[in-house]
C-alpha positions as CSV (number, residue, x, y, z in Angstrom):
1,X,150.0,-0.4,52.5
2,X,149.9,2.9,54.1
3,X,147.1,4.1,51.4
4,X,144.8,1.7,53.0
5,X,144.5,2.7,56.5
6,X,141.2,4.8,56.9
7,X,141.4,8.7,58.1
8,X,141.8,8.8,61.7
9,X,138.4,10.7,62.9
10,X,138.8,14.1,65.1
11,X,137.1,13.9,68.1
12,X,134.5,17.0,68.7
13,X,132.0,18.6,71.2
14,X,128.5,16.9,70.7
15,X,126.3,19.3,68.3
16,X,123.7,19.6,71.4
17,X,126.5,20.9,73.6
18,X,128.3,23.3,71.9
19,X,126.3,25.3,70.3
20,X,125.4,26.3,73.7
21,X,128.9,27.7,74.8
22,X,132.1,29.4,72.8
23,X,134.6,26.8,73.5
24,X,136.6,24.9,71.3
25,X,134.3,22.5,69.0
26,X,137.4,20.7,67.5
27,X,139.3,18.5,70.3
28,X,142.0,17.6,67.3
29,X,144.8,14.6,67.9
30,X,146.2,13.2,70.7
31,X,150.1,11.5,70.1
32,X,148.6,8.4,69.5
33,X,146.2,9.3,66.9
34,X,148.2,11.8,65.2
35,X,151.1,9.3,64.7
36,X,149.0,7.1,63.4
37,X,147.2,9.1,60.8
38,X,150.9,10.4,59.7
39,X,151.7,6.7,59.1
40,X,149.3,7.4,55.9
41,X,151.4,9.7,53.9
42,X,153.0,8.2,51.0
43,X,156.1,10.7,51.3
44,X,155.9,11.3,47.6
45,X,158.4,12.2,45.2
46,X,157.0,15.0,43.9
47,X,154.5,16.5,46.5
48,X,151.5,18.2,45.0
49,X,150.6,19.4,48.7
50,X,153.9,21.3,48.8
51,X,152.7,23.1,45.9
52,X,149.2,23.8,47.0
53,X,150.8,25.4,50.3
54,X,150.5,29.4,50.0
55,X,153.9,29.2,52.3
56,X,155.1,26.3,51.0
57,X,155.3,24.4,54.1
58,X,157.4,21.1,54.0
59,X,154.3,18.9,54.4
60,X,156.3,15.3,53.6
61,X,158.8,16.1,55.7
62,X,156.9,17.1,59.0
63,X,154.8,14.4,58.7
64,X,157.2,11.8,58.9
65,X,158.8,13.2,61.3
66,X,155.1,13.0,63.1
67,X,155.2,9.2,62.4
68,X,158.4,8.4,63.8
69,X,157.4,10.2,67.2
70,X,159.9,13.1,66.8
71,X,157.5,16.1,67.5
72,X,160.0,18.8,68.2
73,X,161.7,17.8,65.1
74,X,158.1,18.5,63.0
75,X,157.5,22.2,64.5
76,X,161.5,23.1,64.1
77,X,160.7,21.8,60.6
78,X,156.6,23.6,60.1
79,X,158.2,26.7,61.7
80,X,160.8,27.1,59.1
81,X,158.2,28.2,56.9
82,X,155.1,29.1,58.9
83,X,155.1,31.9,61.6
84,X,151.1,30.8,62.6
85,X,151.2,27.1,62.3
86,X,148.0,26.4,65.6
87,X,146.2,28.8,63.4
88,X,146.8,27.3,60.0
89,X,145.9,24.2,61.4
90,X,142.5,25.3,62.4
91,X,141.4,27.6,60.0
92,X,143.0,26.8,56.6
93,X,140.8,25.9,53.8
94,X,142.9,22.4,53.5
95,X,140.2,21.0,51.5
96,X,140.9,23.3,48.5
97,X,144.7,23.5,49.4
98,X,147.5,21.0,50.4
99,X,144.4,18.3,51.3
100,X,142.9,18.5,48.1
101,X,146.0,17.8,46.0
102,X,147.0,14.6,48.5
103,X,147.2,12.0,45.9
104,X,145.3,9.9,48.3
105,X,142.4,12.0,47.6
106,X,142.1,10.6,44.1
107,X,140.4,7.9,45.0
108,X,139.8,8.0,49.1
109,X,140.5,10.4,51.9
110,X,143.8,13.0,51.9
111,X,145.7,12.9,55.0
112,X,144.3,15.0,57.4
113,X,147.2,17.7,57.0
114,X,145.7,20.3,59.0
115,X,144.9,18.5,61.6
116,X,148.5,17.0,61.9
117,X,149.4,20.4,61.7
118,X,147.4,21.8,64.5
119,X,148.8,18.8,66.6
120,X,152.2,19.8,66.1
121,X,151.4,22.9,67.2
122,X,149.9,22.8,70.3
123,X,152.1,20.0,71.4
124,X,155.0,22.8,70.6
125,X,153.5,25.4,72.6
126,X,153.0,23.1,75.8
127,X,156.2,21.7,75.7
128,X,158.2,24.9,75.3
129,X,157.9,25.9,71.6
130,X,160.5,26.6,69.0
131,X,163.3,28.6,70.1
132,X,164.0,31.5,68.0
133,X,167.2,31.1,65.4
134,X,167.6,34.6,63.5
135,X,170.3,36.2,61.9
136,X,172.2,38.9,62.8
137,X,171.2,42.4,63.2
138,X,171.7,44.0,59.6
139,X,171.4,47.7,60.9
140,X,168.0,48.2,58.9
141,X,164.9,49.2,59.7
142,X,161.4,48.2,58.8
143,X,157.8,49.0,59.7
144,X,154.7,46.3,59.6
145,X,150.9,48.0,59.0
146,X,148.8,45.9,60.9
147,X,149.3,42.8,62.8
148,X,147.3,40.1,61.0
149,X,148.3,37.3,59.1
150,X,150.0,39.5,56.5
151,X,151.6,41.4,58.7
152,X,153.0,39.0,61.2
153,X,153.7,36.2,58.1
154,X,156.4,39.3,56.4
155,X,157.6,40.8,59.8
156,X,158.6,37.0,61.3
157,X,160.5,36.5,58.0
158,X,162.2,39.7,58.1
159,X,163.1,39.3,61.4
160,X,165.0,36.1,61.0
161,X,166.6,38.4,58.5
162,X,168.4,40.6,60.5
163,X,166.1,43.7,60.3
164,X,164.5,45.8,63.4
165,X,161.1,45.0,62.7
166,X,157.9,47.2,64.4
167,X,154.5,46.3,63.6
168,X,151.8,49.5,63.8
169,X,148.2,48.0,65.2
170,X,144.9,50.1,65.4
171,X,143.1,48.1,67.9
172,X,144.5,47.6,71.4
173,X,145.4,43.7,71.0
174,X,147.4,42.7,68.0
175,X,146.4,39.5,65.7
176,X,143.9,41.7,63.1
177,X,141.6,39.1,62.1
178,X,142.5,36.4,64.3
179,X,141.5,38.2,67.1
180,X,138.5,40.1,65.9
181,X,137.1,38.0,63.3
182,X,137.3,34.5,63.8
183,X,135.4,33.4,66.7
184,X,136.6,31.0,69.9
185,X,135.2,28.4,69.1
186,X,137.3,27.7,66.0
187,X,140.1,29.8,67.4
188,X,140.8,30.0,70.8
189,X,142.5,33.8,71.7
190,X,144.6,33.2,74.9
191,X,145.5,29.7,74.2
192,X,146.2,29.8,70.9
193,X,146.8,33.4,69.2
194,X,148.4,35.0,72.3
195,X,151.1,32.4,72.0
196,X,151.8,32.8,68.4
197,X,152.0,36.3,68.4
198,X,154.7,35.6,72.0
199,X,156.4,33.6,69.3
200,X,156.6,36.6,66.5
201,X,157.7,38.6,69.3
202,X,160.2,36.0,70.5
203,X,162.4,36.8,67.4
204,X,162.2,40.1,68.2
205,X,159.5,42.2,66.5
206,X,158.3,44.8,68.3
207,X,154.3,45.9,68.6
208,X,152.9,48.6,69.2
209,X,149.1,48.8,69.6
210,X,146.6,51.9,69.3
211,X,148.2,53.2,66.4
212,X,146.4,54.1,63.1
213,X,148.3,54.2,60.1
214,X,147.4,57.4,58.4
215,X,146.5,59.1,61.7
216,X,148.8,58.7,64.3
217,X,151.5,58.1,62.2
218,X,151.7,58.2,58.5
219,X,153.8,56.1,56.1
220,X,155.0,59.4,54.7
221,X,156.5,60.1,58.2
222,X,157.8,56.6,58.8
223,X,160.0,56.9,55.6
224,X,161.1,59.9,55.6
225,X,161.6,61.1,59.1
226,X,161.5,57.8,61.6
227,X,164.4,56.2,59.6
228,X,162.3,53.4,58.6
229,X,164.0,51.9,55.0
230,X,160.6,50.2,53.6
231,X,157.2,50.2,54.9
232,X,154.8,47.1,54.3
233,X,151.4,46.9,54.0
234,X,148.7,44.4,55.9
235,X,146.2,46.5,57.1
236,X,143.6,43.9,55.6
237,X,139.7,44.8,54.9
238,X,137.6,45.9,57.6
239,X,135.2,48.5,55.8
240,X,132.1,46.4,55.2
241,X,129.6,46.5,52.7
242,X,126.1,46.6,52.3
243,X,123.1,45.7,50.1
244,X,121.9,49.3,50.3
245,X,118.1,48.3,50.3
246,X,115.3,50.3,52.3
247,X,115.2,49.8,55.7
248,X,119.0,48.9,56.8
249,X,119.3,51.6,59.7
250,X,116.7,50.5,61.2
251,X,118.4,49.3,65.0
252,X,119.2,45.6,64.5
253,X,120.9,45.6,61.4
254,X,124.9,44.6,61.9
255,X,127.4,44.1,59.5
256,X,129.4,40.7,60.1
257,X,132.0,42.9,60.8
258,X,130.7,44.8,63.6
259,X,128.9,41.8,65.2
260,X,132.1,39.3,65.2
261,X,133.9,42.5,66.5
262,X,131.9,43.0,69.2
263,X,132.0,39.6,70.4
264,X,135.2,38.1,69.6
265,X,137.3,41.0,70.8
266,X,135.3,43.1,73.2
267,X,133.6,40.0,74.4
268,X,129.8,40.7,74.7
269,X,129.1,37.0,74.7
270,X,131.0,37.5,78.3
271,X,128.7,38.1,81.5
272,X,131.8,39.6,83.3
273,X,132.6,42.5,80.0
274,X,130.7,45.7,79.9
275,X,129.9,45.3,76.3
276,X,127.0,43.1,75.5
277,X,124.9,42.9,71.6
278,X,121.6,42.4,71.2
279,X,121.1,39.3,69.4
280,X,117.4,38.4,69.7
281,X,115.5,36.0,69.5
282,X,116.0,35.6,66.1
283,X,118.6,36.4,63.8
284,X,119.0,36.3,59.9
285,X,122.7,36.6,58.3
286,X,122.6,37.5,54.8
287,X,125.5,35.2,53.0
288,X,127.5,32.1,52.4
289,X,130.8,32.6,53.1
290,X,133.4,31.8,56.3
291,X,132.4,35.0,57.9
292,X,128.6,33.9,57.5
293,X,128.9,31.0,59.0
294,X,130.8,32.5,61.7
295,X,128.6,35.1,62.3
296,X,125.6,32.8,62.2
297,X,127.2,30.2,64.6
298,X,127.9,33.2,67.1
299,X,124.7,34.6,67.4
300,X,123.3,31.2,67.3
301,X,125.3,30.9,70.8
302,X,123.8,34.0,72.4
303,X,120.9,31.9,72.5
304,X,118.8,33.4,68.8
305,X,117.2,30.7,66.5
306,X,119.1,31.4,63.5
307,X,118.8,31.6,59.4
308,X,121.3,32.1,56.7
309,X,120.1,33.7,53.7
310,X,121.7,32.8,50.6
311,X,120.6,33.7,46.7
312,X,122.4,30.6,45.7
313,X,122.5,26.9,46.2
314,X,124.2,25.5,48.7
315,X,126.3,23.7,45.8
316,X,127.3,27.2,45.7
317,X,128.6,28.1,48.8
318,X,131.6,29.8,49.2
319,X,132.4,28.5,52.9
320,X,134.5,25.9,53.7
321,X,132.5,22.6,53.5
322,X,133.8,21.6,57.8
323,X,132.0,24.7,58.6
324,X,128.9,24.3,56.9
325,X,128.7,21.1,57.9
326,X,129.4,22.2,61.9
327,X,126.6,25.2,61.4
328,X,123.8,22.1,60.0
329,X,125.0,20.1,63.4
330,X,124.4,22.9,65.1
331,X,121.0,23.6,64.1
332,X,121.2,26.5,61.8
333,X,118.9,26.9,59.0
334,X,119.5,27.5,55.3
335,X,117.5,29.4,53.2
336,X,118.7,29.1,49.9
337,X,117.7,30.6,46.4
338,X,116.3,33.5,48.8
339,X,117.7,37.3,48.8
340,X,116.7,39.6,50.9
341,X,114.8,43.6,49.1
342,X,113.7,45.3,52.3
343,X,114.4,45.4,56.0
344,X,111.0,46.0,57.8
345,X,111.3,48.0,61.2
346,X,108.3,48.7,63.9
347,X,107.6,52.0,65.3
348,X,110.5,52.0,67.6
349,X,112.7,52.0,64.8
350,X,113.8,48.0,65.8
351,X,113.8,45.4,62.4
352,X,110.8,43.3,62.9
353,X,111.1,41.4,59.9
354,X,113.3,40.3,56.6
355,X,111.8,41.2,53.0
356,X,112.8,38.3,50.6
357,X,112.2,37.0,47.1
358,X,112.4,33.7,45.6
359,X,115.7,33.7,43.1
360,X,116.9,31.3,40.4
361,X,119.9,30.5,38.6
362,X,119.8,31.9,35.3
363,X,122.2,31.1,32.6
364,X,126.5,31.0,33.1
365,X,127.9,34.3,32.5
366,X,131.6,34.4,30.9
367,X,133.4,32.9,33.7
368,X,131.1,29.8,33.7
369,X,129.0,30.8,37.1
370,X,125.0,31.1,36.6
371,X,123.5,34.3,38.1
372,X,120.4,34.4,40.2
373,X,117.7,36.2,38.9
374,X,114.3,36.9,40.9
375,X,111.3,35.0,40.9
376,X,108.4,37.4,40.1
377,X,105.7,37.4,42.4
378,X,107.6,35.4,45.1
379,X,108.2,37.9,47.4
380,X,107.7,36.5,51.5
381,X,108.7,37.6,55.3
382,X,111.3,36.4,57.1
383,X,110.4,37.5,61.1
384,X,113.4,38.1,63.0
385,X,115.5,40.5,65.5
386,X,118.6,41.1,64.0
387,X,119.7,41.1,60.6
388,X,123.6,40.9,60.4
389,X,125.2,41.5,56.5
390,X,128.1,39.5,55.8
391,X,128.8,40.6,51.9
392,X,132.7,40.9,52.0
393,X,134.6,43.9,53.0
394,X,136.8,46.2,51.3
395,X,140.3,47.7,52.6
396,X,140.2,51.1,54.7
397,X,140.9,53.9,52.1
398,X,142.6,55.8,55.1
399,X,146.2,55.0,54.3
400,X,145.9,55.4,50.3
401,X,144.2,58.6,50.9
402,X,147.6,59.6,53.2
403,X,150.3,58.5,50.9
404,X,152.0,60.2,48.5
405,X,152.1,58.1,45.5
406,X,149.9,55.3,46.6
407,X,147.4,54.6,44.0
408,X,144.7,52.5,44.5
409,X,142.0,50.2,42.0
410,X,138.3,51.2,42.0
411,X,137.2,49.1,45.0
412,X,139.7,50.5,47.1
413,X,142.2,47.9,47.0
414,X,145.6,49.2,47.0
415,X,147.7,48.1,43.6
416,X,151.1,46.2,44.2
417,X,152.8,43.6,41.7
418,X,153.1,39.9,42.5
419,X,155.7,40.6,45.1
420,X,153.8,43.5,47.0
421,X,155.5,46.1,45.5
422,X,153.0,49.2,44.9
423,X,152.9,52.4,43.4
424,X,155.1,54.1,45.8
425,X,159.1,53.4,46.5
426,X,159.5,51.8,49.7
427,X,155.8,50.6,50.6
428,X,154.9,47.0,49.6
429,X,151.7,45.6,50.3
430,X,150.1,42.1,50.7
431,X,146.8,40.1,52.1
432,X,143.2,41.7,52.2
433,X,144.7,45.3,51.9
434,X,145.3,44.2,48.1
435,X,143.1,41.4,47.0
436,X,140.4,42.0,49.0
437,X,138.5,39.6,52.0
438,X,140.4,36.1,51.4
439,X,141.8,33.6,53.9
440,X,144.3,33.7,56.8
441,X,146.8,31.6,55.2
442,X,146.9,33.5,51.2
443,X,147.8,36.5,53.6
444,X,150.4,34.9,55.2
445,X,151.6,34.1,51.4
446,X,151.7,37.5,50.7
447,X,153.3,38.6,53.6
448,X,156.3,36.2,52.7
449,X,156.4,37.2,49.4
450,X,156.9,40.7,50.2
451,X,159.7,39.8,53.3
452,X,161.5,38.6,50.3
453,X,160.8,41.2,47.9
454,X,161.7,44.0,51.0
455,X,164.9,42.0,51.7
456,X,166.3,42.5,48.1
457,X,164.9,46.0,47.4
458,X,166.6,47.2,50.9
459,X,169.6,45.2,49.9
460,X,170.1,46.8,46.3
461,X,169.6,50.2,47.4
């Protein structure tokens, strides 16, 4: 029986080797491998996975297609509902998605979804992709804010549409987080995100770079005097926080932000780009999510003996359990229970050193999670070069503060409905810009969500 067959391992770079360079640690399927882990699914009746999808991808359906060799048939059938599927593959939580309602995970080991999905992918893109089918042109107008997963997810969908889609970017290369946050070596940029953005293009959305929404143009303007019908929302959340403790501007403290920024897309890891970072020798990242990891694997790279700081367990966590598991391999430590009070700085103004205390988990609170509380007495010095913050971000309050109408909630999060409607007529919103720091692919969700949600409102006006 199909359930019987083990998981198909992914092949990887050795531990040693990669955490010495910035290329690709995942090798993923070849045809022969992929095929046969597709042989697996039990094409069910009802698919949980299907359900679990934020884009509701037709999981069953691509995958047998996988198994029976027809490859161009899977990414006709993946692209009907996902605009980013090389980048889903790689950086989806699967675990806590699609995998981890695979009935086969009941009592052995879910297909490997994502990686099927990442296969599909690439073998699309080198083989010619899959070619563009869209709808007429429907005479409207509509204007994307920011080119992330949001933002790309609504303006493909609207594009197949019928609508004259442009997409307003900040930075000079589009892809938002997928180009600034999210490092190469879980997401290549030219191989992979260049050629799903070509792809958004491909349908006909237009991009235009260097442009910041509430500067440059306003949504105010786009509306009313560019002819635009609705505007929509996906700036995401780059403003980052931080622990506000003594000693943080010392030189040598980052936030994650700034430091994945910096290397991802100005390439400071680069000898050949004019913008290096100062890693250190050693580096401490204060906490425990995707970002962390990422950040900590990065600087980890430029050469710095690294530590990840965490005031919880490691049962805690919040990263995905592939990329814990890759930073162990890699040789990062894990200090755990342990939260930083004070940066310490030398006379040069540098950090020198990391302040921590001892925590414990105290009793649950109403939603069930136990708090850390502080050891007394156990305070203790971390030495290092660099301290880089990653404690979540929180959306630019640039556009709310430029919009008529646009009201906000009190961590700066702008307030829309389940479809991504907000407070003003016209302007949806959806992906970090709303919720907050979450994941590429409950972006992409919301970006749908609101390409449908734009495509009646425009309709019934």
């Amino acid at each position: 029986m199909a359930n019987k067959i083990p998981r198909v391992p992914v092949r990887e770079q050795d531990p040693k080797v990669r955490a010495t360079n910035f290329e690709e640690v995942c090798y993923g399927y070849n045809a022969e491998e992929a095929q046969l882990e597709a042989t697996r699914c039990l094409n069910c009746k009802n698919p949980r996975c299907v359900a679990a999808c934020p884009v509701s991808v037709k999981i069953p359906q691509f995958i047998s297609q996988v198994a029976a060799g027809d490859f161009a048939g899977a990414a006709a059938t993946i692209a009907e509902d996902s605009s980013l599927p090389a980048v889903c593959g790689r950086v989806c939580p699967q675990e806590t998605q699609c995998e981890g309602s695979c009935i086969l995970g009941i009592k052995g080991e879910p297909v490997a979804i994502g990686k099927l999905e990442r296969f599909v992918a690439d073998w699309s893109r080198e083989n010619g992709g899959v070619k563009p089918v869209t709808a007429p042109a429907n005479g409207h107008k509509v204007a994307v804010i920011g080119s992330g997963p949001a933002g790309l997810a609504c303006a493909s969908d609207l594009a197949k549409l019928g609508y004259e889609v442009t997409v307003f970017e900040a930075l000079h290369r589009a892809g938002g987080v997928l180009e600034y946050g999210i490092p190469e070596f879980r997401l290549p940029k030219d191989k992979v995100v260049a050629a799903e953005i070509a792809a958004v293009k491909a349908l006909g959305v237009k991009i235009e770079t260097n442009v910041i929404a509430g500067r440059t143009v306003t949504i105010d303007a786009l509306l009313d005097e560019e002819g635009f019908d609705a505007v929509f929302v996906g700036s995401g959340a780059g403003l980052p926080r931080f622990m506000n403790i003594p000693g943080e501007h010392y030189n040598g403290v980052f936030s994650a932000n700034e430091f994945l920024t910096r290397n991802n897309l100005m390439k400071a890891y680069r000898d050949d780009y004019d913008t290096p970072i100062r890693a250190g020798k050693k580096v401490v990242v204060v906490g425990g999510g995707n970002v962390a990891m990422d950040a900590a694997r990065t600087a980890l790279r430029l050469g710095a003996e690294t530590t990840i700081v965490y005031r919880r367990t490691e049962k805690e966590l919040p990263a995905r359990a592939e990329e814990v598991h890759h930073a162990k391999e890699e040789g990062i430590q894990f200090a755990m229970l342990t939260n930083p009070v004070e940066v310490l700085g030398d006379e040069n103004g540098w950090v020198k050193a990391v302040k921590c205390i001892r925590m414990e988990l105290g009793e649950p609170d109403e939603s069930g999670r136990r708090s850390p509380v502080e050891v007394p007495g156990s305070e203790f010095e971390i030495e290092t070069d660099t301290v880089i913050m990653s404690l979540g971000t929180s959306p630019n309050p640039l556009i709310a503060k430029t919009t008529k109408g646009l009201e906000t909630t009190r961590r700066g999060c702008l307030v829309a409905d389940e479809n991504g409607a907000t407070t003003r007529q016209g302007v949806f919103a959806g992906g970090d810009a709303v919720t907050g720091a979450a994941t590429v692919i409950l972006a992409m969700g919301a970006g749908r969500k609101a390409a449908a949600a734009i495509h009646e409102y425009i309709q019934n006006k």
